[in-house]
N, CA and C atoms as an extended XYZ file, in Angstrom:
408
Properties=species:S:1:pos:R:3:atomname:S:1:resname:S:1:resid:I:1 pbc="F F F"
N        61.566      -93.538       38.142 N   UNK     1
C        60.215      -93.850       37.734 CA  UNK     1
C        60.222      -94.669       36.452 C   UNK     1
N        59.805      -95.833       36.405 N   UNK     2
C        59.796      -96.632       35.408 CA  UNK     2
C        58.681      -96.372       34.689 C   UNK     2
N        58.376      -97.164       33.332 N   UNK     3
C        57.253      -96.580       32.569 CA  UNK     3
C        56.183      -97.768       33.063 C   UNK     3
N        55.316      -97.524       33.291 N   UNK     4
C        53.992      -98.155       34.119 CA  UNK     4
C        53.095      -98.084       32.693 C   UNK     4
N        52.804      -98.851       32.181 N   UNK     5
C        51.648      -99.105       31.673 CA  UNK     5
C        49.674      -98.577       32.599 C   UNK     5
N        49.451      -96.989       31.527 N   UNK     6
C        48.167      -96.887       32.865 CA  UNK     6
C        47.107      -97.712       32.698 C   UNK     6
N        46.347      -97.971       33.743 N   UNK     7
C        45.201      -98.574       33.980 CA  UNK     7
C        44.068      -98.073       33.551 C   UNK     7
N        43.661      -98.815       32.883 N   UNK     8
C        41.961      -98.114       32.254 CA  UNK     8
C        41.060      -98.616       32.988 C   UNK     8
N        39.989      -97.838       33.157 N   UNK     9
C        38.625      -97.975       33.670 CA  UNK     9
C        38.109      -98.592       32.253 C   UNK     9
N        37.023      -99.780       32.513 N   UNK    10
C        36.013     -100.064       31.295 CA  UNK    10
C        35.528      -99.267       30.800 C   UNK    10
N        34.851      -97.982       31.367 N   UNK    11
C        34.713      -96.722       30.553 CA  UNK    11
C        35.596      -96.499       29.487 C   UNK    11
N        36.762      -95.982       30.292 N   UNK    12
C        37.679      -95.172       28.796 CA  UNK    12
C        38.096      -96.760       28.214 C   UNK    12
N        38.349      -97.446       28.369 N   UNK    13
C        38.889      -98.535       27.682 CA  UNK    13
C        37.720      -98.858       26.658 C   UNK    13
N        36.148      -98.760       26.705 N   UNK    14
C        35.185      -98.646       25.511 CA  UNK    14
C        35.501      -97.304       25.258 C   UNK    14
N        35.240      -96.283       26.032 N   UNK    15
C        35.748      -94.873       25.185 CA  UNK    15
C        36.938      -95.176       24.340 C   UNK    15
N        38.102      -95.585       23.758 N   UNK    16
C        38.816      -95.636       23.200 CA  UNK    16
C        38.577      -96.701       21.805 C   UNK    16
N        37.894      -97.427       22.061 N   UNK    17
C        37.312      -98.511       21.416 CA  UNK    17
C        36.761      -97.749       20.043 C   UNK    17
N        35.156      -97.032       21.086 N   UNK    18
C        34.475      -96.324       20.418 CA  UNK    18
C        35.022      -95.924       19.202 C   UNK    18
N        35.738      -94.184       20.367 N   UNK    19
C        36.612      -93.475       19.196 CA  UNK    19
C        37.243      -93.897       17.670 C   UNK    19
N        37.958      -95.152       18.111 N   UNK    20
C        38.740      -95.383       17.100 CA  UNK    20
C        37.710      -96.393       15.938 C   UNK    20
N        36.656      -96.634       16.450 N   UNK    21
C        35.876      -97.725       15.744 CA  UNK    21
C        34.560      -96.882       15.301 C   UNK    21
N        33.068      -97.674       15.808 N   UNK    22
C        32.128      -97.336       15.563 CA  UNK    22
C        31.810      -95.613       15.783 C   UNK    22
N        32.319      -94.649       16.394 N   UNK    23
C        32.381      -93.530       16.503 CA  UNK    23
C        33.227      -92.948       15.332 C   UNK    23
N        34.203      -93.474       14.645 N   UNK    24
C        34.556      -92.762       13.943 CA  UNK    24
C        35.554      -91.376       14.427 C   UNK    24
N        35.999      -91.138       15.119 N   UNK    25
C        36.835      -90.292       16.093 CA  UNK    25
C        36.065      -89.084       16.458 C   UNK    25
N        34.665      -89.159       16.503 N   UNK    26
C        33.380      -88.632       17.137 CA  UNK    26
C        33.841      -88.684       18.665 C   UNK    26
N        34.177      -87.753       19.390 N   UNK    27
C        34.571      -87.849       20.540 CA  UNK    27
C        33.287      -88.126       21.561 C   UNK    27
N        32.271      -87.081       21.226 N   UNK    28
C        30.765      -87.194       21.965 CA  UNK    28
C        30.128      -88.151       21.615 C   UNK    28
N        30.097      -88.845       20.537 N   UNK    29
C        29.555      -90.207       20.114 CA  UNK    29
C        30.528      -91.058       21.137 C   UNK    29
N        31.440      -91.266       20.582 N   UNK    30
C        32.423      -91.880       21.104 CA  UNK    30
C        32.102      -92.230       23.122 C   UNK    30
N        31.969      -90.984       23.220 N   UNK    31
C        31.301      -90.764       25.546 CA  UNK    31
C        30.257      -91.518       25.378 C   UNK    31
N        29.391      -91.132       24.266 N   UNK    32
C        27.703      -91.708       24.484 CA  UNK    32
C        27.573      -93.145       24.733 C   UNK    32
N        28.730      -94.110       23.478 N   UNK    33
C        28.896      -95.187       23.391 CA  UNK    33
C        29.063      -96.083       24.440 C   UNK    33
N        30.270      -95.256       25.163 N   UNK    34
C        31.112      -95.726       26.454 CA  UNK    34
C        30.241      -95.568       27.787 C   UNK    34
N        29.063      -95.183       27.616 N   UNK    35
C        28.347      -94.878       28.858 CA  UNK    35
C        28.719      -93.835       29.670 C   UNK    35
N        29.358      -92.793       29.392 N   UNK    36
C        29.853      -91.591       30.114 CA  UNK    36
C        28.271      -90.912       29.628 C   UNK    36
N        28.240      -89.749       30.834 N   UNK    37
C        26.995      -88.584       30.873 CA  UNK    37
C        26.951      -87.545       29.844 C   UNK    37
N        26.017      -87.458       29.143 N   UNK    38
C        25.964      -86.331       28.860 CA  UNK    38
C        26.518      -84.532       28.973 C   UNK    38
N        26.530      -84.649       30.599 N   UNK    39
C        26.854      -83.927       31.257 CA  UNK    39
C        28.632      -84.054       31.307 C   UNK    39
N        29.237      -85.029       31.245 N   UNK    40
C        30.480      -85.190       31.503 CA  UNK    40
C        31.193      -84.168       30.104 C   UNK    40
N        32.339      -83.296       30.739 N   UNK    41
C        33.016      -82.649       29.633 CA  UNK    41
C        33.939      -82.991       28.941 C   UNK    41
N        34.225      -82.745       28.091 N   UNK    42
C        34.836      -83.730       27.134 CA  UNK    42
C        36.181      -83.547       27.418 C   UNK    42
N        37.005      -82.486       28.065 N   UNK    43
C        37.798      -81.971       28.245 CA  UNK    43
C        38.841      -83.358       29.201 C   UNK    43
N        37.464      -83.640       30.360 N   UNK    44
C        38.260      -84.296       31.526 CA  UNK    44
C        38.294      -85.794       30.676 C   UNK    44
N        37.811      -86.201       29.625 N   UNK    45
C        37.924      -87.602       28.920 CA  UNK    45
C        39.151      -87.806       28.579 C   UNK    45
N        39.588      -86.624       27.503 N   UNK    46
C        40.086      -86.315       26.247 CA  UNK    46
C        41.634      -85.935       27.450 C   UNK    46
N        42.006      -85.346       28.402 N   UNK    47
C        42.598      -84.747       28.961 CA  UNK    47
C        43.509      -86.123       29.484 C   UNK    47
N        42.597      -86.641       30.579 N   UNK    48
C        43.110      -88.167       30.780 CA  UNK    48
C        44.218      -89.021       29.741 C   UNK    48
N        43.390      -88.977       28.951 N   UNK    49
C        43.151      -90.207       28.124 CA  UNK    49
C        44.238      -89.698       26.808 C   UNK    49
N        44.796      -88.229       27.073 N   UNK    50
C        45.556      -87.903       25.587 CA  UNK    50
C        46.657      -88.849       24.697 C   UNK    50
N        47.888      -89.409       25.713 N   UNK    51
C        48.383      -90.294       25.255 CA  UNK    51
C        48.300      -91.734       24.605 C   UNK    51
N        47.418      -92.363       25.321 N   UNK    52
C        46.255      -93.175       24.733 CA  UNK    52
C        45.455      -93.047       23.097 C   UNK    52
N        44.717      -91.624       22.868 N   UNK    53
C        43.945      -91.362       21.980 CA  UNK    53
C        45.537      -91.509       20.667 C   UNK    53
N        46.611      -90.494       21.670 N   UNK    54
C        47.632      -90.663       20.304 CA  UNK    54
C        48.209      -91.757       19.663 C   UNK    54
N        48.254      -92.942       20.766 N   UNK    55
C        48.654      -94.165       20.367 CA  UNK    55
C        47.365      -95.123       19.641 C   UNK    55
N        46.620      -94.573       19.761 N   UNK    56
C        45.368      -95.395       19.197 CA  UNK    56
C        45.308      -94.884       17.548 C   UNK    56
N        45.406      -93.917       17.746 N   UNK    57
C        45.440      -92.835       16.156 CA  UNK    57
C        46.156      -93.267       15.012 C   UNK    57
N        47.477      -93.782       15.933 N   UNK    58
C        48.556      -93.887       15.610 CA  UNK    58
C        48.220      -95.077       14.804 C   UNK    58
N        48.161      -96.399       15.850 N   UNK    59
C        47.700      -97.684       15.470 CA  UNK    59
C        46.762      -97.749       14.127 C   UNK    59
N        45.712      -96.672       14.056 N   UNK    60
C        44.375      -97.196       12.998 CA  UNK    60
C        45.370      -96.497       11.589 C   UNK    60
N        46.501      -95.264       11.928 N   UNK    61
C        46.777      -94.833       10.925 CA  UNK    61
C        47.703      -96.346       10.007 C   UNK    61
N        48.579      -96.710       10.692 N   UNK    62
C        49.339      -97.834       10.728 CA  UNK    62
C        48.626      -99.105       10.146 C   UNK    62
N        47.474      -99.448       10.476 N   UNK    63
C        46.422     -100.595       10.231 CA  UNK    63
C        45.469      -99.665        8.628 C   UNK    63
N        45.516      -98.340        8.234 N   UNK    64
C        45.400      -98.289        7.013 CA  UNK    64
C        46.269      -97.632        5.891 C   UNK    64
N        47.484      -98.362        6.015 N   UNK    65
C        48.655      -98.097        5.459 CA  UNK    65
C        48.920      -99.176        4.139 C   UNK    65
N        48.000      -99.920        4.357 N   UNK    66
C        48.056     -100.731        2.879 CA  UNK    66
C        47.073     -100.868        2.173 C   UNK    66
N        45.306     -100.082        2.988 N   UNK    67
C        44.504      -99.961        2.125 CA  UNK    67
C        44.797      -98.400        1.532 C   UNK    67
N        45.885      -97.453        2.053 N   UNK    68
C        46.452      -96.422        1.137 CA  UNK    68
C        47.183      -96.578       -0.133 C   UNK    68
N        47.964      -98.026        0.147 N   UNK    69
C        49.042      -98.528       -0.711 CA  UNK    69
C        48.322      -98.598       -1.792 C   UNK    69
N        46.959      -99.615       -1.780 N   UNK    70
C        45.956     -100.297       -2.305 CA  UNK    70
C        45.525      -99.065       -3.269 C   UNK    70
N        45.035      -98.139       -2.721 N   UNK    71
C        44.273      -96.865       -3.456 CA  UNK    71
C        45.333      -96.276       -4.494 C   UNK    71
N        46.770      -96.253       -4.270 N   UNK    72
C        47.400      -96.348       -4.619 CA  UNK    72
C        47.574      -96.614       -6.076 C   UNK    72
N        48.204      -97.831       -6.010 N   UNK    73
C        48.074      -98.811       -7.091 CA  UNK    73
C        46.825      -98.822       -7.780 C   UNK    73
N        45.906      -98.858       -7.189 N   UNK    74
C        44.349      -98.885       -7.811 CA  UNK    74
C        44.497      -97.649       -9.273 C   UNK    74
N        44.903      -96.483       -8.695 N   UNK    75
C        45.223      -95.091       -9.759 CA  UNK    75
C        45.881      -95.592      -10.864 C   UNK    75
N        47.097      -96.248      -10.679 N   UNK    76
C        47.883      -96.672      -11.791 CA  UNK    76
C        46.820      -97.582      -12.580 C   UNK    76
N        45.928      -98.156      -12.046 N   UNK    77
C        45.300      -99.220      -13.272 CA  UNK    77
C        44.207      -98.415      -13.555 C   UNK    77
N        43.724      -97.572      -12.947 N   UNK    78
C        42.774      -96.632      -13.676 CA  UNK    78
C        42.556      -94.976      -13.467 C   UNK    78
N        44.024      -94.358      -13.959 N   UNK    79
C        44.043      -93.052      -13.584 CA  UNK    79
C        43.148      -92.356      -13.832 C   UNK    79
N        41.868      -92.461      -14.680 N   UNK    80
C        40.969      -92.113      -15.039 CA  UNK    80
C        39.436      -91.657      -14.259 C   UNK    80
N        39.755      -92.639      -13.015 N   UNK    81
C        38.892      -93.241      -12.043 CA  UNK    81
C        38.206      -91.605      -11.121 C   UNK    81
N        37.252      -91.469      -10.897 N   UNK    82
C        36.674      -90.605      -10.165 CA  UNK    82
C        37.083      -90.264       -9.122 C   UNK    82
N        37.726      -88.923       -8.359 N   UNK    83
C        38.300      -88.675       -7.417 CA  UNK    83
C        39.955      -89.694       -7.671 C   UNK    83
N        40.541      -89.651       -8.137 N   UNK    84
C        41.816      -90.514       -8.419 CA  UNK    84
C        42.865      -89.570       -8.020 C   UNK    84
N        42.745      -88.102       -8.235 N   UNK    85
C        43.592      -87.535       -7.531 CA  UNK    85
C        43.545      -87.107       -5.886 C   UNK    85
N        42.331      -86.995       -5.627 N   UNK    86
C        41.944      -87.011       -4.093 CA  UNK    86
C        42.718      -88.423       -3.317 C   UNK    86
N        42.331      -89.471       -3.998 N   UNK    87
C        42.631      -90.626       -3.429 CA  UNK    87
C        44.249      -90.823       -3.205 C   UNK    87
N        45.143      -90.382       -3.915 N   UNK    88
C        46.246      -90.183       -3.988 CA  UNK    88
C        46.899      -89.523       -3.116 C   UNK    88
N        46.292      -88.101       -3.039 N   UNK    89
C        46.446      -87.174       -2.059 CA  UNK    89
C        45.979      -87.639       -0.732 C   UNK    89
N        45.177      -88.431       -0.340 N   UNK    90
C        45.270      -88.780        1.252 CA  UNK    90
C        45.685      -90.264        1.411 C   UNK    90
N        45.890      -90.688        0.222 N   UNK    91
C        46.876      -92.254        0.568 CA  UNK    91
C        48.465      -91.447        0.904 C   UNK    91
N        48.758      -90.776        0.526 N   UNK    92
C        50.608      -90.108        0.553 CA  UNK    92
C        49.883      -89.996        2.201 C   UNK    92
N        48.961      -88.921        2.454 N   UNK    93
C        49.452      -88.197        3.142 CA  UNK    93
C        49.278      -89.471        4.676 C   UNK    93
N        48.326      -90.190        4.733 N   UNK    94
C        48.481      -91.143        5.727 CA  UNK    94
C        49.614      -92.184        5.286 C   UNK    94
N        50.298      -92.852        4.657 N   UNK    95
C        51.905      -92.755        4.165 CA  UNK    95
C        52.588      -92.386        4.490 C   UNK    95
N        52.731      -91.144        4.676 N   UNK    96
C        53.677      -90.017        5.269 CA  UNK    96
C        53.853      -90.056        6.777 C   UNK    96
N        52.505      -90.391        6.931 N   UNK    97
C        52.056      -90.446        8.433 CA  UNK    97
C        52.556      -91.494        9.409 C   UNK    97
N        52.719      -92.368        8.646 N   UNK    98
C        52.829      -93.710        8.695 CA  UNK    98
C        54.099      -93.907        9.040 C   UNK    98
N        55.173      -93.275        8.334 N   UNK    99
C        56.632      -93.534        7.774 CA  UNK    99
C        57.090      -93.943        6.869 C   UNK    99
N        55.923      -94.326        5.602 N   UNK   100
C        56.145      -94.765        4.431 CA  UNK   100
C        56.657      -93.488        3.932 C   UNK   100
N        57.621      -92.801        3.491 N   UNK   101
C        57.594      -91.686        2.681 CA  UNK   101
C        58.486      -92.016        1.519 C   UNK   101
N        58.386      -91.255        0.728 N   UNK   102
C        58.662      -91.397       -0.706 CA  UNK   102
C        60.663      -91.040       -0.503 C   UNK   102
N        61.219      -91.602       -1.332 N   UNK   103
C        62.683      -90.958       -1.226 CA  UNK   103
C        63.420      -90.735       -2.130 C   UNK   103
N        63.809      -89.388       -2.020 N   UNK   104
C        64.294      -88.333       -2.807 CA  UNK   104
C        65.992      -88.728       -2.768 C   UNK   104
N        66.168      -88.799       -3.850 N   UNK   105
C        67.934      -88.713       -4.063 CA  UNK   105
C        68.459      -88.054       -5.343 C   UNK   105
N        69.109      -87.122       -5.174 N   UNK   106
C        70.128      -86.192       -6.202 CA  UNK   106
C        71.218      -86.858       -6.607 C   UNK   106
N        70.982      -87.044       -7.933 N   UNK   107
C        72.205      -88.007       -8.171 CA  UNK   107
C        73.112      -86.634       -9.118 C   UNK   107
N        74.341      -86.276       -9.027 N   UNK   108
C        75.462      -85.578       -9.664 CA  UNK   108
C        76.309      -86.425      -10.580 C   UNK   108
N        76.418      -86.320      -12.301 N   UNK   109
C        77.259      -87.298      -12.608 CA  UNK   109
C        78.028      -86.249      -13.709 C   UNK   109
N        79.267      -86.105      -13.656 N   UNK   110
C        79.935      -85.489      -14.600 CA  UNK   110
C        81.345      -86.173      -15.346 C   UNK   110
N        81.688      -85.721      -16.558 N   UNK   111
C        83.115      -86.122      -17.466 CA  UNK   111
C        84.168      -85.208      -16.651 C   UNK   111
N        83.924      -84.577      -16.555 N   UNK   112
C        84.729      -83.483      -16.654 CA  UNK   112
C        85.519      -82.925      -14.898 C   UNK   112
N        85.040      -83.751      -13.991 N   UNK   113
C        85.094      -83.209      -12.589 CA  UNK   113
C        84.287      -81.886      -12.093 C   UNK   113
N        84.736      -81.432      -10.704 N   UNK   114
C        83.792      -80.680      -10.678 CA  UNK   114
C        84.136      -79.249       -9.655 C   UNK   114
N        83.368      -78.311       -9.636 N   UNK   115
C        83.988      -77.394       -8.463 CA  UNK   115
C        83.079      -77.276       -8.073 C   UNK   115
N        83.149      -76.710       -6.215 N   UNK   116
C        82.303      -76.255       -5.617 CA  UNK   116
C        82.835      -75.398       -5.325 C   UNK   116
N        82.042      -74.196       -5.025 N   UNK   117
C        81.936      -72.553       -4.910 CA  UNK   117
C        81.576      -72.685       -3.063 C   UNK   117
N        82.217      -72.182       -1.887 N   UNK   118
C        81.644      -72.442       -0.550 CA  UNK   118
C        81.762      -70.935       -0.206 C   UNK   118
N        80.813      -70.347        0.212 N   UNK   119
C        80.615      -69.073        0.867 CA  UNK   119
C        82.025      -69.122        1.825 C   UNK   119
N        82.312      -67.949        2.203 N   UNK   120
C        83.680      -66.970        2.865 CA  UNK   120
C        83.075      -67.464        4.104 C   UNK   120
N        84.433      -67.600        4.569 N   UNK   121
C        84.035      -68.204        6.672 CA  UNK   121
C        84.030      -66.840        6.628 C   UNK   121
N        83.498      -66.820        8.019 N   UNK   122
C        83.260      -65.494        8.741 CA  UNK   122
C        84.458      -65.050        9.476 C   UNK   122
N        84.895      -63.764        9.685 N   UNK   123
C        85.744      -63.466       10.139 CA  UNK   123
C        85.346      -63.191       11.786 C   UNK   123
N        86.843      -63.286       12.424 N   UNK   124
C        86.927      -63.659       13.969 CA  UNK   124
C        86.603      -61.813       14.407 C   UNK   124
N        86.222      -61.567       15.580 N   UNK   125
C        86.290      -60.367       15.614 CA  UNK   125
C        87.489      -59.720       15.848 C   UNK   125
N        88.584      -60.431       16.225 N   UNK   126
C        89.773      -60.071       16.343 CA  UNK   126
C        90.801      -59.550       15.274 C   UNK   126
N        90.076      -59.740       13.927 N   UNK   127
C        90.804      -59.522       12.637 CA  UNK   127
C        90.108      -58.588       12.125 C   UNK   127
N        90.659      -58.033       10.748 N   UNK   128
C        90.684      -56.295       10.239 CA  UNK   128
C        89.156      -56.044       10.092 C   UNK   128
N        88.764      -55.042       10.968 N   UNK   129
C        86.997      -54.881       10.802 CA  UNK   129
C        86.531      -54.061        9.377 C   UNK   129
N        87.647      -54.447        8.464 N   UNK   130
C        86.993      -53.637        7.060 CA  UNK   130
C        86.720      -54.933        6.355 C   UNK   130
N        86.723      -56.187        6.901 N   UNK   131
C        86.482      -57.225        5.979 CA  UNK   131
C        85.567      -58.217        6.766 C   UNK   131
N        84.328      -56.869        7.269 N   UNK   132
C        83.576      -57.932        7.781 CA  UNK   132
C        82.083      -57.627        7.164 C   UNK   132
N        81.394      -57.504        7.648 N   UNK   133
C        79.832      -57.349        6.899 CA  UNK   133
C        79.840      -56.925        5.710 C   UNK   133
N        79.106      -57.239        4.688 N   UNK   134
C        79.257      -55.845        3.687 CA  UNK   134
C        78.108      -54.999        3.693 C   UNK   134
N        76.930      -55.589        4.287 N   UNK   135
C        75.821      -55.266        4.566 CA  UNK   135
C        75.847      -53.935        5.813 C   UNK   135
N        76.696      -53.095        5.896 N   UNK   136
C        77.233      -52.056        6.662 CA  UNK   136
C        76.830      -51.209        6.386 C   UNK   136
């Protein structure tokens, strides 16, 4: 089975539109938009359509990955700025989202060399059972 690109109905293909746009990820806005019923449950939209909604999500997260950057930088020129730590906190976290993440490295630098201490291998069960758990 090869990967098939699925076929959208003009429905979900504006349902997806919607969602990600003028709906705002308003799912029932989002149906209303697309001309689906009232009556229709959101379940059989949303159910369909899951892989789709994730790649769409995906996309708008991706497409605001540099007005996060932006908010960003904005803090540094005015940490002062109203909500500046909020703004921070959901620029990382769509960042994060993104694959932008921050990177951590431990740097070790010594004169002197160094030792490492490595916990006791475990013993085989075949060897002296007084030198095994101590937790006994």
């Amino acid at each position: 089975m090869a990967d098939e690109t699925k076929k959208l109905t003009e429905k979900q293909e504006a349902f997806l539109e919607a969602l990600c746009g003028e709906a705002k990820g308003n799912i029932r806005g989002a149906m209303s938009l697309a001309g689906y019923s009232e009556n229709t449950k959101i379940s059989e939209i949303v159910g369909s359509l899951k892989d789709e909604i994730v790649e769409r999500s995906s996309l708008l997260l991706a497409m605001n990955a540099p007005k996060a950057t932006f908010s960003m930088v904005d803090v540094l020129d005015d940490p002062g700025q109203m909500g500046a730590r909020n703004a921070v906190s959901a620029a990382t976290q769509i960042l994060d989202r993104t694959g932008l993440v921050k990177k951590e490295q431990i740097q070790i630098t010594t004169d002197t060399g160094g030792l490492f201490i490595l916990p006791p291998k475990k013993e085989h069960d075949s060897e002296d059972s007084n030198t095994g758990d101590m937790g006994e």
